[in-house]
Structures are given as C-alpha cells and as structure tokens.
N, CA and C atoms as a LAMMPS dump frame, in Angstrom:
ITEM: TIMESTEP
0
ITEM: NUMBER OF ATOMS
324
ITEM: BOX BOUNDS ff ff ff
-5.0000000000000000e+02 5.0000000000000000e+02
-5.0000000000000000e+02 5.0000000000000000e+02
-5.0000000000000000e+02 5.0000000000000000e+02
ITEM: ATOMS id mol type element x y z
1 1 1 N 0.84 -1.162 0
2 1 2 C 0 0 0
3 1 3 C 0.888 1.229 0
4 2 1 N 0.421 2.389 -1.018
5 2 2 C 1.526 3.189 -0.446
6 2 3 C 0.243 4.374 -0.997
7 3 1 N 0.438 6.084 -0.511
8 3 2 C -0.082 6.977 -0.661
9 3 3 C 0.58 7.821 -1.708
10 4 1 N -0.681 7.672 -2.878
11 4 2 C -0.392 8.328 -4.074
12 4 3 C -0.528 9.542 -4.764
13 5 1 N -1.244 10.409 -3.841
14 5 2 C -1.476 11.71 -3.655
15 5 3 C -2.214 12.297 -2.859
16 6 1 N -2.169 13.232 -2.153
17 6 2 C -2.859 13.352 -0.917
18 6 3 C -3.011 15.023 -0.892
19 7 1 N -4.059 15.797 -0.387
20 7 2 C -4.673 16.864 -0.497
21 7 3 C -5.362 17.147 0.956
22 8 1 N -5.869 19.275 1.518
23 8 2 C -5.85 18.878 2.73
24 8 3 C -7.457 18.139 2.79
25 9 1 N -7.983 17.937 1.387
26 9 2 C -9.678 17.467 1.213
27 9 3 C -9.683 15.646 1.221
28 10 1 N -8.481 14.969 0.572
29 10 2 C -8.42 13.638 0.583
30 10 3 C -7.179 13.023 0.146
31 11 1 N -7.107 11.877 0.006
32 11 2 C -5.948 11.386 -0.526
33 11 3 C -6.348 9.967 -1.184
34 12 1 N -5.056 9.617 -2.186
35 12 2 C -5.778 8.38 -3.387
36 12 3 C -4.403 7.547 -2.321
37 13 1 N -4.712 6.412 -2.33
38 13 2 C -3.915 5.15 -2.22
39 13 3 C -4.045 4.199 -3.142
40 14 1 N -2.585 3.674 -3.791
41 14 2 C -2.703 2.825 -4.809
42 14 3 C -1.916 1.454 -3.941
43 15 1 N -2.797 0.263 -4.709
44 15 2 C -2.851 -1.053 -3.663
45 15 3 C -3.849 -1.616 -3.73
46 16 1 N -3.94 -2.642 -3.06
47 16 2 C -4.794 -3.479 -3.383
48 16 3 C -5.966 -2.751 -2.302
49 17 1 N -7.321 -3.237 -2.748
50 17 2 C -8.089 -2.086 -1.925
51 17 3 C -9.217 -2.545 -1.424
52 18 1 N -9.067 -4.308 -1.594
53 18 2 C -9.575 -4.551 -0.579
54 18 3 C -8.837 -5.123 1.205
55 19 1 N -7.395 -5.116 0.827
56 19 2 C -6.403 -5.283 1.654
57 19 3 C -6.762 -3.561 2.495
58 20 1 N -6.727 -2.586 1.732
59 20 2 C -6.497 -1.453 2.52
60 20 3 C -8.365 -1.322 3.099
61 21 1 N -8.991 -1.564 2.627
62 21 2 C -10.344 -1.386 3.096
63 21 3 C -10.333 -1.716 4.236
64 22 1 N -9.673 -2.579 4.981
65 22 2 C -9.936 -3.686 6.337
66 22 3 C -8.896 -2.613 7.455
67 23 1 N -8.046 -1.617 7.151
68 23 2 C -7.57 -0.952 7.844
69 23 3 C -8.608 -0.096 8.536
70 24 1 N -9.462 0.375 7.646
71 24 2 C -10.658 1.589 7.492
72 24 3 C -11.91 1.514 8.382
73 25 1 N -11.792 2.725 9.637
74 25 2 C -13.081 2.484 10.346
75 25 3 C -14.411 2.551 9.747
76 26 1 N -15.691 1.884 10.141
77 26 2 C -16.633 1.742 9.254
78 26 3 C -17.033 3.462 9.152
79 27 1 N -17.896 3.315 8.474
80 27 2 C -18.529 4.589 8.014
81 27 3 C -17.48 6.076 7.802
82 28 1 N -16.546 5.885 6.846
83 28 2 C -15.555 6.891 7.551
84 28 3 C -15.101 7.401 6.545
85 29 1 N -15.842 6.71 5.082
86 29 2 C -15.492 7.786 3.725
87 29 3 C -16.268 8.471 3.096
88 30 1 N -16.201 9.19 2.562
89 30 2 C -17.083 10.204 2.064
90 30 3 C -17.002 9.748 -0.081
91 31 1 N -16.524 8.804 -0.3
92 31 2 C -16.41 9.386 -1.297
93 31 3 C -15.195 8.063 -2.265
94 32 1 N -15.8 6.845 -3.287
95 32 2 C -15.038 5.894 -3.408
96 32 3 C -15.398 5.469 -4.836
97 33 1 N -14.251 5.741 -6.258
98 33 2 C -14.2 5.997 -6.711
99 33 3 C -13.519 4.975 -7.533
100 34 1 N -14.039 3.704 -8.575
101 34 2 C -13.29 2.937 -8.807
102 34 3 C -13.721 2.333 -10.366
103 35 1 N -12.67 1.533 -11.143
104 35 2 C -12.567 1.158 -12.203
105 35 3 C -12.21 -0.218 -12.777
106 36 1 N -12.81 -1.028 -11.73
107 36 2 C -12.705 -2.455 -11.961
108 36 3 C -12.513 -3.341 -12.754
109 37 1 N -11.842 -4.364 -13.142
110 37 2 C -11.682 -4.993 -14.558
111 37 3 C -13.415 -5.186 -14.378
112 38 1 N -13.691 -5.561 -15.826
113 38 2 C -15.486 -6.016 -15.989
114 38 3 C -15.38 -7.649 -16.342
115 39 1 N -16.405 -7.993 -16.521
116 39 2 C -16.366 -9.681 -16.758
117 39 3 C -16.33 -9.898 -18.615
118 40 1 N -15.465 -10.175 -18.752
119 40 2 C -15.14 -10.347 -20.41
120 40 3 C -15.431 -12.199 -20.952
121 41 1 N -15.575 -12.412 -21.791
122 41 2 C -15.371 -13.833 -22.316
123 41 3 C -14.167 -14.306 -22.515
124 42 1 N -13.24 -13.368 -23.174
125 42 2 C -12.133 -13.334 -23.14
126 42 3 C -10.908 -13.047 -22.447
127 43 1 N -9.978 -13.696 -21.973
128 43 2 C -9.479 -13.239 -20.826
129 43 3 C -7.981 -12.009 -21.018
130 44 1 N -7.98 -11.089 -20.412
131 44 2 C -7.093 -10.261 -20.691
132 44 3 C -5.892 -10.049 -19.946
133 45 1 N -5.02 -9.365 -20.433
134 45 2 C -3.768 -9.274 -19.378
135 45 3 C -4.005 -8.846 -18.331
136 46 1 N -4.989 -7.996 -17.751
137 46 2 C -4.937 -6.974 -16.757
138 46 3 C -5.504 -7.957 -15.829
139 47 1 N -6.542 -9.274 -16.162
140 47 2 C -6.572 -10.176 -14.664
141 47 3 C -8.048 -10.408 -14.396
142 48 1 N -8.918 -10.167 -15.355
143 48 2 C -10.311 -9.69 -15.682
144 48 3 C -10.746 -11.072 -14.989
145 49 1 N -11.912 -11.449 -14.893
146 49 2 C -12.654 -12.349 -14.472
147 49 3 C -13.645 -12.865 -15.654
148 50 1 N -13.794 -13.952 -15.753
149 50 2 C -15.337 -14.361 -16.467
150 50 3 C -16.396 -14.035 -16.116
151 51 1 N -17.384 -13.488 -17.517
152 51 2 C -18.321 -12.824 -17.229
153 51 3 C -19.127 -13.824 -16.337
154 52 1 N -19.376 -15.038 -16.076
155 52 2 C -20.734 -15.842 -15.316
156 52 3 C -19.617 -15.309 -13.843
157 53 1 N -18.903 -15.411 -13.792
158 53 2 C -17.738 -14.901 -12.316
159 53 3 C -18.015 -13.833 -11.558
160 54 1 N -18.25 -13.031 -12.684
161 54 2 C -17.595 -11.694 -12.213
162 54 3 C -18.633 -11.047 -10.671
163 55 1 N -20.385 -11.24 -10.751
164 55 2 C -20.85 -10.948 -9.425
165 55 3 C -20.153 -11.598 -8.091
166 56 1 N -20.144 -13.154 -8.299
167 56 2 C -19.067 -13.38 -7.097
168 56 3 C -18.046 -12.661 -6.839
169 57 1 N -17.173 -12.461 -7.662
170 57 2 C -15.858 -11.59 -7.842
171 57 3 C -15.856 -10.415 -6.748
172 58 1 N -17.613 -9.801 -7.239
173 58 2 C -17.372 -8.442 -7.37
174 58 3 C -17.57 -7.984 -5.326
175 59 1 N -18.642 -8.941 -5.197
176 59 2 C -19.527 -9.5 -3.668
177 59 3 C -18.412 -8.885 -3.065
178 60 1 N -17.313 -9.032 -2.375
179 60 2 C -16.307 -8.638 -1.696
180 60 3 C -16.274 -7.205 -1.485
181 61 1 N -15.768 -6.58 -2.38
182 61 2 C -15.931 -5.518 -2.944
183 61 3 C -16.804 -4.453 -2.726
184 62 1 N -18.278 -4.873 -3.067
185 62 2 C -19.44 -4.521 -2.372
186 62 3 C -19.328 -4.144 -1.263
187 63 1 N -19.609 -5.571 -0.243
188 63 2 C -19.422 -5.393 1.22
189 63 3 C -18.661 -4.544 1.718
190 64 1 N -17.353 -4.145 1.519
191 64 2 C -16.358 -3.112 2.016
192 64 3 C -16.858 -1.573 1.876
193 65 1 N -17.567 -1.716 0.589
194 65 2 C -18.004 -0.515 0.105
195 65 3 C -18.905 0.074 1.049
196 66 1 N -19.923 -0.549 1.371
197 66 2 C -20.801 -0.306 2.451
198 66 3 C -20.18 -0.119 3.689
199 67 1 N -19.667 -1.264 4.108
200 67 2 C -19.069 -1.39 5.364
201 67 3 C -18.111 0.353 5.664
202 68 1 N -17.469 1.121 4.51
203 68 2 C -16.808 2.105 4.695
204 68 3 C -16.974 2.968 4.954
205 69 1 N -17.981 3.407 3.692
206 69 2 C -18.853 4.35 3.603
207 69 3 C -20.314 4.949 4.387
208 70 1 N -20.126 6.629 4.517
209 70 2 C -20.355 7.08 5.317
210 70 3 C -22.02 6.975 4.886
211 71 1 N -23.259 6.645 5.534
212 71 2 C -24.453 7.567 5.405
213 71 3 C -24.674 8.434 4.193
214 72 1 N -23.654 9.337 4.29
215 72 2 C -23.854 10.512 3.403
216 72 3 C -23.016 10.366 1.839
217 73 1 N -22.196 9.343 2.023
218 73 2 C -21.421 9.125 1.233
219 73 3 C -21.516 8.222 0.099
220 74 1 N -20.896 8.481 -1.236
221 74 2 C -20.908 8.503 -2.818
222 74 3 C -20.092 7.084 -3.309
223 75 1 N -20.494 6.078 -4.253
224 75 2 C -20.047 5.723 -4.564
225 75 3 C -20.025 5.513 -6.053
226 76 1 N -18.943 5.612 -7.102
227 76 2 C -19.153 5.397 -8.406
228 76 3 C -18.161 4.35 -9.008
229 77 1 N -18.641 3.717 -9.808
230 77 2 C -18.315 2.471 -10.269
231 77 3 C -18.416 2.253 -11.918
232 78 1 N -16.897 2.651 -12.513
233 78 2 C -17.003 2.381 -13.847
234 78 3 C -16.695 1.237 -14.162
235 79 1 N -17.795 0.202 -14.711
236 79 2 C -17.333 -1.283 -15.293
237 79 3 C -17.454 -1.421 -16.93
238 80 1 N -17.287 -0.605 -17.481
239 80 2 C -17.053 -0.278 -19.231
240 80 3 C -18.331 0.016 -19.692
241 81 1 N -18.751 0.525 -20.455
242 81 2 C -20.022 1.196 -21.311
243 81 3 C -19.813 0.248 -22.998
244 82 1 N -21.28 0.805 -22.755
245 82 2 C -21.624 0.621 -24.292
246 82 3 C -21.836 1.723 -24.935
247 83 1 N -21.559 1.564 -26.474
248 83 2 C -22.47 2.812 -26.967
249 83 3 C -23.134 2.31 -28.466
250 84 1 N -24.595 2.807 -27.979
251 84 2 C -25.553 2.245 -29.332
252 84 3 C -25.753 3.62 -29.615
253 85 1 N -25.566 3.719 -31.519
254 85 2 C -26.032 5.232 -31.877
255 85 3 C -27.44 6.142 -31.317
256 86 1 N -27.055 6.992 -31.301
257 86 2 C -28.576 7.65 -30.953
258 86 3 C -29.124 7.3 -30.026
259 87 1 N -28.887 6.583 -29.098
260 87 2 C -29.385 6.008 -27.564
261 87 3 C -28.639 6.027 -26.101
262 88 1 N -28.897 6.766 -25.401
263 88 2 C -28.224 7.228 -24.143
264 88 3 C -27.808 5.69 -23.658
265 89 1 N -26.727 5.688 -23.484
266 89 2 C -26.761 4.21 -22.717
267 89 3 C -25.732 4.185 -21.279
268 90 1 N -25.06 5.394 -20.838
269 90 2 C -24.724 5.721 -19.479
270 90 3 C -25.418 6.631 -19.027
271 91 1 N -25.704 6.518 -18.377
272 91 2 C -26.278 8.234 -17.536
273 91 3 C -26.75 7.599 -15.673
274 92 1 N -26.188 8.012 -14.91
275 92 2 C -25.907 7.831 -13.454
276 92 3 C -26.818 8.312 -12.57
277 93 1 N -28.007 9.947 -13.114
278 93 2 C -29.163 9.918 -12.615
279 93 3 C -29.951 8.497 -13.219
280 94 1 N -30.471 8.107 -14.385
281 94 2 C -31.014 6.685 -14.863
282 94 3 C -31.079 5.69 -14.236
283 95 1 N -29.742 5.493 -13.756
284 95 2 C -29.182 4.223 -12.999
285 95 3 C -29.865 4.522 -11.331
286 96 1 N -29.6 5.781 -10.911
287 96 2 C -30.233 5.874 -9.29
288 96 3 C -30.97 5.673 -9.117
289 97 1 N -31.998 6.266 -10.141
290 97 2 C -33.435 5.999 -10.404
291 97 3 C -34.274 4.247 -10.169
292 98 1 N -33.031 3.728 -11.184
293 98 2 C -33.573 2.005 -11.348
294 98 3 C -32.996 1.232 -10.215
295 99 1 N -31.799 1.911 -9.534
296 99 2 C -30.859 0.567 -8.06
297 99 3 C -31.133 1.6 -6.642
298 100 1 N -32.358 0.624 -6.147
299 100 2 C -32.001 1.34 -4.338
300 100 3 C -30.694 0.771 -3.913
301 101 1 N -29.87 1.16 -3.477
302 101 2 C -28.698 1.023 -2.874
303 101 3 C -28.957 0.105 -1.602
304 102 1 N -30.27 0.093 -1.048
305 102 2 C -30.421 -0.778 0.035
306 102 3 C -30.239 -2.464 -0.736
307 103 1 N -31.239 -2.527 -1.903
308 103 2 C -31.341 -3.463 -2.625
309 103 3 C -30.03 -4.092 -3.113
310 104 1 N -29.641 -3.43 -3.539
311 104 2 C -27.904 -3.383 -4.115
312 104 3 C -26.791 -4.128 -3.003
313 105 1 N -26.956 -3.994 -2.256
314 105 2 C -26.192 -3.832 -0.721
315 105 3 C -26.64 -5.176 -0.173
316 106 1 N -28.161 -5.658 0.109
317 106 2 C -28.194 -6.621 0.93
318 106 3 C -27.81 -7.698 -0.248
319 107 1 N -28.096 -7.744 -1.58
320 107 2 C -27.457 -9.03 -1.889
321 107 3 C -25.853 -8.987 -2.35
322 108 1 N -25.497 -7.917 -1.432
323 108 2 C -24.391 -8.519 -1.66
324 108 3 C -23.919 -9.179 -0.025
C-alpha cells in the first residue's frame, strides 16, 4: 500500500483495496471511486474475471463498500459502457433511479 497523492480534502492510495479497506473504520469515507476490470469472455492481461464470475468476484468488494462508507457518502463504479447510436446508454441519474442502494447492498 503506499499513498499516491494526498490533499488537505483527501488522498488516493494505490494497492490493493480490498487489503487497505480492512484498515478503514466503518462509516468513515465520504467518497469511493473505482474502475474495476469487468467480466469479459475473453481473458485479458490486466486479470479480468469471467463474465458468469464476475458478481461473485465483485460480492467482496461490495461489502467493504458499504461497510466504509459514510451515510452521506458517494459511490461510483465504472465497469465499461456501451455505446448504441442515438441512444443514451450511461447516464448515473437513470441508474439511481432504477438501483435502491439498500437493494444493491443486501445481496451482496
């Protein structure tokens, strides 16, 4: 684990992050910001998981997320996009709209 930039508002740590999550008192971030390999068919250098895998994979992950994060606090999660012409196919109000976070949370 080591600290990869740090500000007097926050700081990034690069490392493994669910190793550093378990340092972290519960409810105590404001703010968690991540870019996960996604579940591919194909397997890639970077360490990706199979797509039927990848929710188990991800379950861990989850849990910490919650477990960290504050009440008040944000989480965003880029796992790759699509894009079909002429059809919105990211948009993050959309998504709030369709996942209660409670829902989201207990199965994991």
């Amino acid at each position: 684990m080591s600290l990869f930039y740090k500000t007097k508002g926050g700081q990034i740590v690069l490392g493994d992050s669910l190793e550093y999550m378990t340092s972290l008192k519960d409810e105590s971030v404001d703010l968690i910001v991540t870019s996960p390999p996604f579940g591919l068919v194909r397997k890639k250098d970077y360490g990706n998981v199979e797509s039927d895998e990848y929710v188990g994979w991800f379950k861990p992950f989850g849990r910490a997320f919650r477990r960290v994060l504050k009440p008040s606090g944000s989480l965003v999660i880029d796992i790759g996009g699509a894009w079909i012409p002429v059809r919105r196919t990211r948009c993050a109000a959309r998504l709030q709209r369709q996942a209660n976070w409670g829902v989201l949370t207990n199965a994991m």
